[in-house]
N, C-alpha and C positions, 0 to 999 in steps of 0.2 A: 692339485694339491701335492702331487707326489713327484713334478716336476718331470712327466713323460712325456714332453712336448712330443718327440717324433711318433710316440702310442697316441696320442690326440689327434696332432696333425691327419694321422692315416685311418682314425675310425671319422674324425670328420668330412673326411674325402670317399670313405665308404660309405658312410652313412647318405652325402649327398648324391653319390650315383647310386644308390638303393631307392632314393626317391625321385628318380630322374632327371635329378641337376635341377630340381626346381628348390631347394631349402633354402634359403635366405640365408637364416642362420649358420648353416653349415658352411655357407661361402663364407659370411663375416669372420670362423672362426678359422677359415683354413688363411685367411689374409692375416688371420691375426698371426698366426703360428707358422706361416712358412714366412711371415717377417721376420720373425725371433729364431730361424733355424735357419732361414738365409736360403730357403725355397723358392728362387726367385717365381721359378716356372710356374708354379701350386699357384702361389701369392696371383701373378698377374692375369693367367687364367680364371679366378675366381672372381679378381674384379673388373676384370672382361664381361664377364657372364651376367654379373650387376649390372652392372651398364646397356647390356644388351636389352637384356628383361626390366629395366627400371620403366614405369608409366609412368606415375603420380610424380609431380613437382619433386615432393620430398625425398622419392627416393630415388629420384634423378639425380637430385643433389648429392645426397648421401654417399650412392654411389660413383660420381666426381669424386669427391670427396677420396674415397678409400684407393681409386686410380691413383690418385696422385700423390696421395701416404706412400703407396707400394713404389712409388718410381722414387718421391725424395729420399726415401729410406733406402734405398737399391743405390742410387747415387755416393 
């Protein structure tokens, strides 16, 4: 709300090595925010990480999905 992208960016990135790099959510929101701050690194690491860990159909997909956001958007 207060437009702290890079105070977000870095509690979402703390927040997921606090939980061992397993939080889902915290990867979706660091892809979301080192897209918008031009974080390649954060960004393609996170959805690296999805991809690795995806099982289920959907969120195999999903996470395609966000790989490919982060590279068309990086492009």
């Amino acid at each position: 709300n207060k437009h702290m992208i890079d105070a977000a960016l870095e509690g979402f990135k703390k927040a997921d090595k606090q939980d061992g790099g397993n939080c889902f959510d915290c990867k979706k929101n660091i892809i979301k925010y080192g897209v918008v701050r031009g974080d390649w690194k954060a960004a393609e690491a996170a959805a690296e990480q999805l991809l690795s860990r995806a099982q289920a159909d959907n969120r195999l997909a999903l996470a395609h999905f966000d790989f490919g956001f982060v590279y068309c958007r990086r492009a």
